[in-house]
Backbone as CSV, one residue per row, in Angstrom:
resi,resn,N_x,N_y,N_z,CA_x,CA_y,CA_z,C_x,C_y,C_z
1,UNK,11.648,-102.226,34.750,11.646,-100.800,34.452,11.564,-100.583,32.940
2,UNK,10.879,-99.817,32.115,10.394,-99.119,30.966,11.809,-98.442,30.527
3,UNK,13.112,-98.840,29.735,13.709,-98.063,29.649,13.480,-96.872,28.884
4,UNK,12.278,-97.096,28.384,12.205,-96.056,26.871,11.509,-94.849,27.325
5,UNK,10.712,-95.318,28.847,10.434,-94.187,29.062,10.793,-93.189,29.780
6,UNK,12.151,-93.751,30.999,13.001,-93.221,31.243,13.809,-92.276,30.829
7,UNK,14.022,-92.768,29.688,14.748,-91.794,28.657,14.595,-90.985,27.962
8,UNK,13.188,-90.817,28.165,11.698,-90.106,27.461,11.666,-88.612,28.489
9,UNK,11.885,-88.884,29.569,11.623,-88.408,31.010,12.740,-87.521,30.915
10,UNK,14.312,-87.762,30.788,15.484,-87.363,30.905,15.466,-86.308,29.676
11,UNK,15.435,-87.096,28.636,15.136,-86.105,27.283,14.354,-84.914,27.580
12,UNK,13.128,-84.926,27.961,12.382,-83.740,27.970,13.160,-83.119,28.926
13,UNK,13.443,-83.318,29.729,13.935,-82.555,30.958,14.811,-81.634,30.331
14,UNK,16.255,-82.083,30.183,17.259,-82.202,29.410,16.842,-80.710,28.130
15,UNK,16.351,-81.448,27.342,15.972,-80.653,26.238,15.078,-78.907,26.567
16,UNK,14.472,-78.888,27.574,14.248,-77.909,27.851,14.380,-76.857,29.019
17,UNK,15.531,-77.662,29.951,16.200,-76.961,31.144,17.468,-76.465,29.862
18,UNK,17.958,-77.373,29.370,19.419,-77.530,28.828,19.119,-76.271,27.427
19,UNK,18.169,-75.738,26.846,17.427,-74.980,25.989,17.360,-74.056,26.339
20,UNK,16.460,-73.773,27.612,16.400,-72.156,28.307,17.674,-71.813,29.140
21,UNK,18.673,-72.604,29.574,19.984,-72.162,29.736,20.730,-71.709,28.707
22,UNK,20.999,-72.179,27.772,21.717,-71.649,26.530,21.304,-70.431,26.044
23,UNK,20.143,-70.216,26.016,19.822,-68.767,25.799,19.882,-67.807,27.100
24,UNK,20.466,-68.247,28.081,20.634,-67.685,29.136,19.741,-67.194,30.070
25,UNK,18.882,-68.298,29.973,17.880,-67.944,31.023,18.373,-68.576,32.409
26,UNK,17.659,-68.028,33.675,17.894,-68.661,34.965,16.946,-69.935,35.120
27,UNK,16.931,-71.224,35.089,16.523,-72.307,35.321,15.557,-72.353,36.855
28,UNK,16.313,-71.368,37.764,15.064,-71.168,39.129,13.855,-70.200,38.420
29,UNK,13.964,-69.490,37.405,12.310,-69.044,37.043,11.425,-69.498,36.744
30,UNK,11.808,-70.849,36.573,10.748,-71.547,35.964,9.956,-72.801,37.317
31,UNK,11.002,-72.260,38.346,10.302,-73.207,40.026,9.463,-71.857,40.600
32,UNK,8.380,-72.157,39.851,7.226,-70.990,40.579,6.273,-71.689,41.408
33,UNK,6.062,-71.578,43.019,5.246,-72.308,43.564,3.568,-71.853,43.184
34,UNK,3.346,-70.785,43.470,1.912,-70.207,42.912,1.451,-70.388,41.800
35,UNK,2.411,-70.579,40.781,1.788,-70.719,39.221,1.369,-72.172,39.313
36,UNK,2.298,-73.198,39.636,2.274,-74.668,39.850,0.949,-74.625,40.502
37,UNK,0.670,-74.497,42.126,-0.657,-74.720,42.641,-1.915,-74.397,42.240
38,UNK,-1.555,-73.338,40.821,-2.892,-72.991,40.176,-3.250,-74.052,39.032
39,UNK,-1.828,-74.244,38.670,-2.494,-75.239,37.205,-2.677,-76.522,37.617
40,UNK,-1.787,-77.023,39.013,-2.304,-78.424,38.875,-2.939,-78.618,39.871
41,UNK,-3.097,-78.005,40.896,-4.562,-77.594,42.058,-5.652,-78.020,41.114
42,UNK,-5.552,-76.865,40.046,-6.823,-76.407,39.409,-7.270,-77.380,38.536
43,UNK,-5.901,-78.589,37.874,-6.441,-79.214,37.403,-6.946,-81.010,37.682
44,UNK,-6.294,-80.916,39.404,-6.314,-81.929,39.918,-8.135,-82.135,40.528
45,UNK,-8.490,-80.820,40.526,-9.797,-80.384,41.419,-10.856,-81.220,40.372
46,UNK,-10.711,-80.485,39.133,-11.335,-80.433,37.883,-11.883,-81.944,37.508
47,UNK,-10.620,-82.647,37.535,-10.958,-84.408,37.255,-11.385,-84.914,38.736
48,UNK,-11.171,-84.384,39.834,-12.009,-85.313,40.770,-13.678,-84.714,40.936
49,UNK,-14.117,-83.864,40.220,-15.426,-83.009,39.766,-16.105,-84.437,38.703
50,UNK,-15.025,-84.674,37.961,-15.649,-85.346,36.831,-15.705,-86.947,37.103
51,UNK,-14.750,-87.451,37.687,-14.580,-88.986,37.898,-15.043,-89.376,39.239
52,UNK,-15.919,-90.047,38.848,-16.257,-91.143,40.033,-15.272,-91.842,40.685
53,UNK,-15.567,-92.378,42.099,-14.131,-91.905,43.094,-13.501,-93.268,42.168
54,UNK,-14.262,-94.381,42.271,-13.647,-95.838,41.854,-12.647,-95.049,40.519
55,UNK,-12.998,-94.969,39.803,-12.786,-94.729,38.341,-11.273,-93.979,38.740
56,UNK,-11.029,-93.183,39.962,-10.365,-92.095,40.022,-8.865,-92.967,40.824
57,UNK,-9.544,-94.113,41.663,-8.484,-94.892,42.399,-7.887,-95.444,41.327
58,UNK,-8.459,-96.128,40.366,-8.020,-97.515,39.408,-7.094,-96.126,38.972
59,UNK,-7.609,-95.173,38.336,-6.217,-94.935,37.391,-5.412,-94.514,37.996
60,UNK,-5.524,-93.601,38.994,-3.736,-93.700,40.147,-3.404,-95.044,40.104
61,UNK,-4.022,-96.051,40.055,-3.493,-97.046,40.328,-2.723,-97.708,39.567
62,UNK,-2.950,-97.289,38.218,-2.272,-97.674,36.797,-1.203,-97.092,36.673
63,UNK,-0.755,-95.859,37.340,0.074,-94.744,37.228,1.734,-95.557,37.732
64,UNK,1.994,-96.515,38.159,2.884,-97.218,38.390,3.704,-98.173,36.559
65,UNK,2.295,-98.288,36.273,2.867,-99.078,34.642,3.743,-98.271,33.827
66,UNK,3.337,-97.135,34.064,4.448,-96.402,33.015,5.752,-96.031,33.088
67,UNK,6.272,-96.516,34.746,7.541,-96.730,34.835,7.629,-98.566,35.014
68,UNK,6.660,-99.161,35.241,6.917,-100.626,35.264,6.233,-101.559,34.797
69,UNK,5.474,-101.626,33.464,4.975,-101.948,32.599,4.556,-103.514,33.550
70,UNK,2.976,-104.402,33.499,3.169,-105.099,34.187,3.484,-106.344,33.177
71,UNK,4.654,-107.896,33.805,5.059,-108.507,32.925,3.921,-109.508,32.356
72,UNK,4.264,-109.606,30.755,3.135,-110.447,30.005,4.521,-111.469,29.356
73,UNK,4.414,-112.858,29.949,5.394,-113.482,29.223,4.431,-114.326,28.206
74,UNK,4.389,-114.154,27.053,3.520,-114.726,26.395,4.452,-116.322,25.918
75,UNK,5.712,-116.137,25.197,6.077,-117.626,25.316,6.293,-118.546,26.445
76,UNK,6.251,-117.879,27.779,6.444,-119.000,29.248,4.013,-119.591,28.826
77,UNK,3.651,-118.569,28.615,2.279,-119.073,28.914,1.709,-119.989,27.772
78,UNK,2.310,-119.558,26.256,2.507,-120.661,25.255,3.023,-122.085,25.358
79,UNK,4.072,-122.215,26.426,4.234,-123.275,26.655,3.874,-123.903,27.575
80,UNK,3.400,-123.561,28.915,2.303,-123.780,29.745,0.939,-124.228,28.884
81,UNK,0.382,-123.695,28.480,-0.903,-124.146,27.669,-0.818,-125.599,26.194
82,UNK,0.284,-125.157,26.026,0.880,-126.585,25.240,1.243,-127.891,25.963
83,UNK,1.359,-128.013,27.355,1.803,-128.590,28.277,-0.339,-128.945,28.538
84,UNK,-0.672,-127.902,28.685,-1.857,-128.489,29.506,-2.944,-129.336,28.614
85,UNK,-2.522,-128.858,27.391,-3.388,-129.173,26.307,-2.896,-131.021,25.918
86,UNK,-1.780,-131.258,26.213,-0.960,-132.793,26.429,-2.048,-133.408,27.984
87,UNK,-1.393,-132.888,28.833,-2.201,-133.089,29.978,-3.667,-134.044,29.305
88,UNK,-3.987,-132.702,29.537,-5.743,-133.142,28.937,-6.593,-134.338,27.825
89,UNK,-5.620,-134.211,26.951,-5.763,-135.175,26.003,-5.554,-136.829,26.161
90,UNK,-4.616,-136.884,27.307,-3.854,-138.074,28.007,-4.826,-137.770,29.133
91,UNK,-4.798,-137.254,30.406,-5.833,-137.870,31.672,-6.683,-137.014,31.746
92,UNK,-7.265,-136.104,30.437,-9.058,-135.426,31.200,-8.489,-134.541,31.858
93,UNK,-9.201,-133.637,31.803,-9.768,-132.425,32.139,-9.472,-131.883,33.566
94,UNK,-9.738,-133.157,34.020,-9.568,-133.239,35.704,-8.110,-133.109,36.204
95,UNK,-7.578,-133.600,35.446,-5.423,-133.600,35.200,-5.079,-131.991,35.585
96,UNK,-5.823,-131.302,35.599,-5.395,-129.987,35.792,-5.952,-129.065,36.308
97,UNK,-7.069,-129.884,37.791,-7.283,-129.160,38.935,-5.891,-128.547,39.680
98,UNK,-4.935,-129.251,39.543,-4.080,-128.629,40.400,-3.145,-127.655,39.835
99,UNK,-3.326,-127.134,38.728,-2.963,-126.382,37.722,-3.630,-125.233,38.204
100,UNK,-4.627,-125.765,38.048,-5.817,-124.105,38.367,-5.868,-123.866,39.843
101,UNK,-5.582,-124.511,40.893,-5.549,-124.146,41.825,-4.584,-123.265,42.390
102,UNK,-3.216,-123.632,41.620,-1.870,-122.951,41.941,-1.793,-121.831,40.830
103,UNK,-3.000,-121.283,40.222,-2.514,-120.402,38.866,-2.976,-119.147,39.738
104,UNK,-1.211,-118.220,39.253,-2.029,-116.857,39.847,-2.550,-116.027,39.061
105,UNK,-2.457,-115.706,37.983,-3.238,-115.137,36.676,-4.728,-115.568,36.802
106,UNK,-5.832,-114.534,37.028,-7.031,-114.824,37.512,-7.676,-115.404,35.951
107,UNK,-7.261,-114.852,34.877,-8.334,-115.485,33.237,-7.951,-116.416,33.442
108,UNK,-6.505,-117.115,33.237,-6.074,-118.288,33.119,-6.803,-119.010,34.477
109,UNK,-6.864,-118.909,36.034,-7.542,-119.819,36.806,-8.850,-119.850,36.493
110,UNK,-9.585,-118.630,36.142,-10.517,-118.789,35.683,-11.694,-119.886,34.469
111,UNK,-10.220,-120.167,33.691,-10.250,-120.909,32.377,-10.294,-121.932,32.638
112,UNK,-8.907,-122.235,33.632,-8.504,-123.923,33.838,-9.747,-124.640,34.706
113,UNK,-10.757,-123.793,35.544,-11.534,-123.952,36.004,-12.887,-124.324,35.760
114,UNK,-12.992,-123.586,34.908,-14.435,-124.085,33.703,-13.861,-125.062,32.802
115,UNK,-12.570,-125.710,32.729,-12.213,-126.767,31.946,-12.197,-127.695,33.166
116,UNK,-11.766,-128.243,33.842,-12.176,-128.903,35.424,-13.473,-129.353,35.354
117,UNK,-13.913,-128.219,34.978,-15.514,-128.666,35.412,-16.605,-128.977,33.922
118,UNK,-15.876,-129.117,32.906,-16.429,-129.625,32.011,-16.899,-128.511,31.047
119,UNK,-16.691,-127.644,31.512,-17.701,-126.590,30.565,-17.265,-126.356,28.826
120,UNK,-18.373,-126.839,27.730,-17.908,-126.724,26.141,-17.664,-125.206,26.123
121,UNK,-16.413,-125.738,25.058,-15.793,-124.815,24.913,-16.323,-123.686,24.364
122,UNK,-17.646,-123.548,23.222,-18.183,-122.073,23.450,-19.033,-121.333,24.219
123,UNK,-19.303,-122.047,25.400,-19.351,-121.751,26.973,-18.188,-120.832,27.538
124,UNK,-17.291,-121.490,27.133,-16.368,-120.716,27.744,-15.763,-119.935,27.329
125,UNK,-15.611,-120.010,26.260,-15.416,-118.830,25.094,-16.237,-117.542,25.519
126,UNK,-17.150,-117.781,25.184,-18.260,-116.477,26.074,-18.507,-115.746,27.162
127,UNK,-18.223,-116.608,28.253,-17.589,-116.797,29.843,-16.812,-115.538,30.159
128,UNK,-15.267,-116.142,29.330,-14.205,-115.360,29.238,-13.886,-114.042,28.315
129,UNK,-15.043,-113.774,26.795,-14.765,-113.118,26.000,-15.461,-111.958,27.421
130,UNK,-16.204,-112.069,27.797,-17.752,-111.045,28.343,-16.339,-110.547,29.366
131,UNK,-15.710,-111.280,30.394,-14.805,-110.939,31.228,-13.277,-110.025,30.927
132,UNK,-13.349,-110.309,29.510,-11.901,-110.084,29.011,-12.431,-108.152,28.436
133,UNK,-13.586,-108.521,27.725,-14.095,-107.300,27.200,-14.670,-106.190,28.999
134,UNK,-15.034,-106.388,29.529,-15.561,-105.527,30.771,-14.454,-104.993,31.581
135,UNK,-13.183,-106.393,32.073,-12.238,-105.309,32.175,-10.971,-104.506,31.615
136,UNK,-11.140,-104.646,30.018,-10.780,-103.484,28.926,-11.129,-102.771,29.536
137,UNK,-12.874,-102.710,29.015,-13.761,-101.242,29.488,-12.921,-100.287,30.561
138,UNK,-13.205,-101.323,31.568,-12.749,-100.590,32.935,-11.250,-99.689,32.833
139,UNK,-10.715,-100.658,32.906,-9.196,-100.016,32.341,-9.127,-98.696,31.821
140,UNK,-9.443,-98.944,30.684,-9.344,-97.582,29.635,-10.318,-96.556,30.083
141,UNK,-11.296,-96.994,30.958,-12.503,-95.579,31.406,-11.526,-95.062,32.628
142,UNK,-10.444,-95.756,33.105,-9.419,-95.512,34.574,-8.518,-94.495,33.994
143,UNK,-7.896,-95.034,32.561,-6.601,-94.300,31.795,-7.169,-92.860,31.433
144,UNK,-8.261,-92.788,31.340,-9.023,-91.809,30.979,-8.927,-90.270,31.514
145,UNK,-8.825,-90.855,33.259,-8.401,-89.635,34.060,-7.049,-88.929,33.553
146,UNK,-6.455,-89.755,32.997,-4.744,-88.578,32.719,-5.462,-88.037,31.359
147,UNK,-6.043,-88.216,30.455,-6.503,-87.869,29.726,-6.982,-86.494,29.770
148,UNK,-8.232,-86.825,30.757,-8.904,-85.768,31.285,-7.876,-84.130,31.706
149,UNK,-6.632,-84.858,32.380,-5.998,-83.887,32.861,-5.466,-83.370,31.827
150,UNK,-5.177,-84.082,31.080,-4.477,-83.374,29.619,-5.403,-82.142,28.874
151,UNK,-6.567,-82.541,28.997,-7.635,-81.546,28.305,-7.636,-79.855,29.591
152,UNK,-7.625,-80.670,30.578,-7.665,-79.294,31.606,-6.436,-78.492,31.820
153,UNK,-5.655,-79.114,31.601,-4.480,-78.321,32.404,-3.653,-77.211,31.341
154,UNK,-3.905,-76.848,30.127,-3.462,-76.258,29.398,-4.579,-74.679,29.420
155,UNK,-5.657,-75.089,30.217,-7.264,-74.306,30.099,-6.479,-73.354,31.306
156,UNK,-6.323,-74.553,32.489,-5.880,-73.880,33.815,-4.934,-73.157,33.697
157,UNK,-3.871,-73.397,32.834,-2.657,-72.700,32.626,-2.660,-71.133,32.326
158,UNK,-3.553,-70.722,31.464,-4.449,-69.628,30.911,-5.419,-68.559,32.208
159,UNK,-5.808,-69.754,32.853,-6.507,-69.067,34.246,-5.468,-68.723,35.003
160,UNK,-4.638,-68.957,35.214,-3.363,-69.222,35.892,-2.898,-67.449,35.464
161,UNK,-2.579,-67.665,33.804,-2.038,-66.253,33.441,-2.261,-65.027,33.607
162,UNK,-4.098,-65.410,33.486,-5.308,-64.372,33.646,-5.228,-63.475,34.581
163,UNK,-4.803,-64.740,36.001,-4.690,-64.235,37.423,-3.145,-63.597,37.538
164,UNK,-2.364,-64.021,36.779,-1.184,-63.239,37.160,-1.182,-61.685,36.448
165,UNK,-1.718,-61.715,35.611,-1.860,-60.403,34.689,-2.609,-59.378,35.355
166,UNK,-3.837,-60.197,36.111,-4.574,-59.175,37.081,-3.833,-58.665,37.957
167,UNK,-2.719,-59.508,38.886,-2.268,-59.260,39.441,-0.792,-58.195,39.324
168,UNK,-0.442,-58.253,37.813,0.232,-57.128,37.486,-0.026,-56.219,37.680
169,UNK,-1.435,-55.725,36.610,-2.437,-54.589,36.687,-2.395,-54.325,37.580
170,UNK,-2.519,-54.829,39.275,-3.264,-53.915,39.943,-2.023,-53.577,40.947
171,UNK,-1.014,-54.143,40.261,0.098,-53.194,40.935,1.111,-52.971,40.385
172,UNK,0.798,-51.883,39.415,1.670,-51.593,38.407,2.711,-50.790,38.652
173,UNK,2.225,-49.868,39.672,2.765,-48.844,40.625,4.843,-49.433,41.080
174,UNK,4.090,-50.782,41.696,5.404,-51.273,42.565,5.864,-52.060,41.675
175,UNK,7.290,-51.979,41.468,7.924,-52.876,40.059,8.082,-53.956,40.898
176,UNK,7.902,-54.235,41.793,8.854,-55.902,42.586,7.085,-56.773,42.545
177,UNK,6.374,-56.095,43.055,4.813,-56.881,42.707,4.670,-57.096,41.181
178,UNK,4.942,-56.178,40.031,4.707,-55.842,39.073,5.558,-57.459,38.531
179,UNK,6.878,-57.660,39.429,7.466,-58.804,38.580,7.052,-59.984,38.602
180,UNK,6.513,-59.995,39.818,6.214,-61.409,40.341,4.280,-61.536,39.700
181,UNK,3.739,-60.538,39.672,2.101,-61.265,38.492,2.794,-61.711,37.540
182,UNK,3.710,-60.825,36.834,3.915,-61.322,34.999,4.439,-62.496,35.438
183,UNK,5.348,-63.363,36.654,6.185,-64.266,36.133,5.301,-65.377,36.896
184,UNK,4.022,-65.361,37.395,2.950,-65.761,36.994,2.700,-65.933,36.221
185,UNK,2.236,-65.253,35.800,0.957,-65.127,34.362,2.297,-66.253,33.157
186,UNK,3.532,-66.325,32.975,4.541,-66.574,31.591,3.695,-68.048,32.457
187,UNK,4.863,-68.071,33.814,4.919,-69.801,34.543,3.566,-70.739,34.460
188,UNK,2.743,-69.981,34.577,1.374,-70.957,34.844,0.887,-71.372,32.958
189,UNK,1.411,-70.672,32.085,0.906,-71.228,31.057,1.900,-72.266,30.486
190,UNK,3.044,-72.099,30.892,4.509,-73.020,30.552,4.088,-74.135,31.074
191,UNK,3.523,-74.192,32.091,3.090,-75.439,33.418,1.991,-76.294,32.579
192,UNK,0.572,-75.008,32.004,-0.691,-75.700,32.137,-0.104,-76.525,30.096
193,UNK,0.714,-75.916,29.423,1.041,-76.592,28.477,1.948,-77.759,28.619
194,UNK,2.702,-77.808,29.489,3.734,-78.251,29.435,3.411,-79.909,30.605
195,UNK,2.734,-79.818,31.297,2.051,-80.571,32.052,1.306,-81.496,31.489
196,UNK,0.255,-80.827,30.333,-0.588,-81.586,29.205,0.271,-82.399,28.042
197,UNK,1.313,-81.503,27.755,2.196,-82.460,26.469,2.908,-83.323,26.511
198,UNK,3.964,-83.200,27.868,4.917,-83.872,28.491,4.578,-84.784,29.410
199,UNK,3.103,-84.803,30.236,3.174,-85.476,31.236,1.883,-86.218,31.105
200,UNK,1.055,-85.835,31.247,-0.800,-86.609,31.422,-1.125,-87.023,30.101
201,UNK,-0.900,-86.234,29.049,-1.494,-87.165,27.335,-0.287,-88.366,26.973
202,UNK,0.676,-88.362,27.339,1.930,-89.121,27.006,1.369,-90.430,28.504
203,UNK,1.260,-90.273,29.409,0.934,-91.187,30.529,-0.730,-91.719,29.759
204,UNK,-1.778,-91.015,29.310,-2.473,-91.646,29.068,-2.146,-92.699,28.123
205,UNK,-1.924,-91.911,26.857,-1.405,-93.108,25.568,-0.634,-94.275,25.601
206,UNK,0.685,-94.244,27.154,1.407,-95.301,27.464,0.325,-96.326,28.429
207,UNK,-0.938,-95.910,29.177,-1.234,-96.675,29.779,-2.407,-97.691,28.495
208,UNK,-2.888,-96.479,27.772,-3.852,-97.597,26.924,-3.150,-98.405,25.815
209,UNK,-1.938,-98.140,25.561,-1.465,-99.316,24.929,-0.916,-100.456,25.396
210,UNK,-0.728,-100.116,27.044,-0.700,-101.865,27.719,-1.859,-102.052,27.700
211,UNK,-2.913,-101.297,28.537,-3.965,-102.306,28.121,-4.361,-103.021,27.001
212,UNK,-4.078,-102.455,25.931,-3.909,-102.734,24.364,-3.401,-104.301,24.620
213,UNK,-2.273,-104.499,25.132,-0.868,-105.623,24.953,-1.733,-106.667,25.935
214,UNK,-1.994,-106.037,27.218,-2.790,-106.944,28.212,-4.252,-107.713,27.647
215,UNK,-4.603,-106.874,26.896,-6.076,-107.799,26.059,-5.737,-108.510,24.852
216,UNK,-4.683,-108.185,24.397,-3.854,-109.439,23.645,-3.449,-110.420,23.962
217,UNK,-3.014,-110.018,25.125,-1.820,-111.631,25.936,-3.782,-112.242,26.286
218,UNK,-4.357,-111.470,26.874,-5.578,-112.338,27.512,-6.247,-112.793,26.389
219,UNK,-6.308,-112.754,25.283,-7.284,-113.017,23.533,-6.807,-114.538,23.633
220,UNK,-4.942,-114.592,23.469,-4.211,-115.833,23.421,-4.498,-116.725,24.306
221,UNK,-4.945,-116.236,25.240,-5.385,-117.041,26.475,-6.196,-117.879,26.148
222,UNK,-7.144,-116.997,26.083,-9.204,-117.501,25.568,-8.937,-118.946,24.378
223,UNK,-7.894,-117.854,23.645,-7.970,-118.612,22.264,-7.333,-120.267,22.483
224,UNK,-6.560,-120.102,23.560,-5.572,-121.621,23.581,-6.798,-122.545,24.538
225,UNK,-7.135,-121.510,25.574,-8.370,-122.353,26.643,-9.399,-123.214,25.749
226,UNK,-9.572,-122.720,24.609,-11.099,-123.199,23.874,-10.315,-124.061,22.759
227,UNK,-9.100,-124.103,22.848,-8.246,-124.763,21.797,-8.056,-126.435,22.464
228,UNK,-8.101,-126.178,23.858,-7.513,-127.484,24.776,-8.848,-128.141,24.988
229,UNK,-10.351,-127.196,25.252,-11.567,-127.386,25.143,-12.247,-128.482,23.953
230,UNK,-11.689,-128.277,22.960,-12.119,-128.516,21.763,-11.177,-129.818,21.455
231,UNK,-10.279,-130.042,22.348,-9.140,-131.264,22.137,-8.310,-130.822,20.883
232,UNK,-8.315,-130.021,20.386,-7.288,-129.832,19.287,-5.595,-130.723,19.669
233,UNK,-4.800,-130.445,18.409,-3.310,-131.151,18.916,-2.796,-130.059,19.558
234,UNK,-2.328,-130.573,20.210,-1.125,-129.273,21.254,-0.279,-128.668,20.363
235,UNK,0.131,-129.152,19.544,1.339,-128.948,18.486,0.790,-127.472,17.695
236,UNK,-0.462,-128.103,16.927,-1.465,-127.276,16.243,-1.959,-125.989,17.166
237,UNK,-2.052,-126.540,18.514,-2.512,-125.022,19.277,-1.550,-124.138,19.333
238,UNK,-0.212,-124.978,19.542,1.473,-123.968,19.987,1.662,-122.955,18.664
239,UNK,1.193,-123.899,17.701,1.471,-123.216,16.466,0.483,-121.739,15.703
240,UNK,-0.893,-121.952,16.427,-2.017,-121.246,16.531,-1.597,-119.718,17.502
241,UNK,-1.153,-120.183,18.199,-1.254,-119.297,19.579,0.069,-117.993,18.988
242,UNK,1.228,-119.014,18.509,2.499,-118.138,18.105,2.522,-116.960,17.821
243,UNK,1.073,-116.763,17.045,0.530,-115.461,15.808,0.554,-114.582,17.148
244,UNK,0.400,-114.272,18.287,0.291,-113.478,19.269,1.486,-113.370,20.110
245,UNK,2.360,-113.448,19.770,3.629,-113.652,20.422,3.542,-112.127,19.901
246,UNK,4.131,-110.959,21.165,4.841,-110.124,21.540,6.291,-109.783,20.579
247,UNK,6.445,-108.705,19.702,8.336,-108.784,19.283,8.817,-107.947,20.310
């Protein structure tokens, strides 16, 4: 679990239930079902208009990291690769079919695999850079969708108001209709801002900086694979690789 963002979560909450109480507001005005179904209806509609369905699964699918970040142990895999790079140097290449067979990290089986099978190391360097770079791409074109929502939902929020204001207007007559457009029209822009600042641009930025961390831990990868490739000393690679260690 992400404690930081937990606490990120509580804070906002906190800070602005705990805010509009003190000034004595009622905390149920702000649970408006109609204003809600307009801004995030409107802005849920909006990004499945724009994203291709794949594009639209992967980033729900990412939507789990930002409460559970996925684990990158970079010193357990530093010393794994210092281990294989001994291996290799002592019985070949071949010493660590069964390495790659039992590896669940797909770059790394990927790696140990084109080392198995002989492939020079700027073979594989290339192999893996082309693989490491495409699914970045992917990733970050996935993170993109909260993004997206961030740009819409502050627009919708406004449409949201538009419609509650109309809906004042046209019944200005009856004060109990009259209350419920305006508390529309306040709720749906509180929502379409508050949705964008607090929730979808903050989820985007947390998801592209794992990917950020995830194409790092995978760089160290490449970099130790073509290190064991090249027969370097294990010592010299452990010591190479360190510079990418995670604080």
């Amino acid at each position: 679990m992400d404690k930081l963002t937990l606490a990120g979560i509580l804070i906002v909450v906190v800070a602005i239930v705990g805010g509009f109480s003190q000034e004595g507001g009622d905390v149920f005005t702000l649970l408006h079902w109609p204003a809600f179904c307009i801004v995030f209806g409107g802005t849920f509609g909006a990004v499945l208009i724009q994203s291709p369905a794949s594009q639209f699964r992967l980033g729900m699918s990412l939507l789990p990291w930002v409460i559970k970040p996925p684990k990158l142990d970079f010193d357990r895999t530093i010393e794994r690769m210092t281990q294989w790079g001994h291996a290799a140097r002592l019985q070949g290449f071949l010493s660590l079919e069964s390495d790659a067979l039992n590896e669940e990290e797909p770059l790394l089986r990927r790696g140990l695999n084109l080392l198995v099978d002989g492939t020079e190391a700027k073979v594989l360097q290339d192999i893996l850079d082309a693989e490491l770079h495409l699914e970045k791409e992917r990733l970050l074109r996935a993170a993109k969708v909260f993004e997206a929502m961030g740009g819409y939902s502050p627009t919708i929020g406004i449409v949201g108001a538009v419609l509650g204001l109309i809906l004042a207007l046209s019944n200005i007559s009856n004060p109990d209709e009259l209350g419920q457009g305006i508390a529309t029209a306040f709720v749906a822009t509180i929502y379409g801002v508050g949705l964008a600042n607090f929730v979808f641009i903050p989820v985007f930025n947390k998801i592209r900086v794992l990917v950020e961390e995830r194409a790092l831990f995978h760089s160290m990868v490449i970099e130790g694979l073509c290190s064991i490739a090249l027969g370097e000393n294990p010592r010299s690679v452990e010591s190479k690789l360190q510079a990418y260690r995670a604080d």
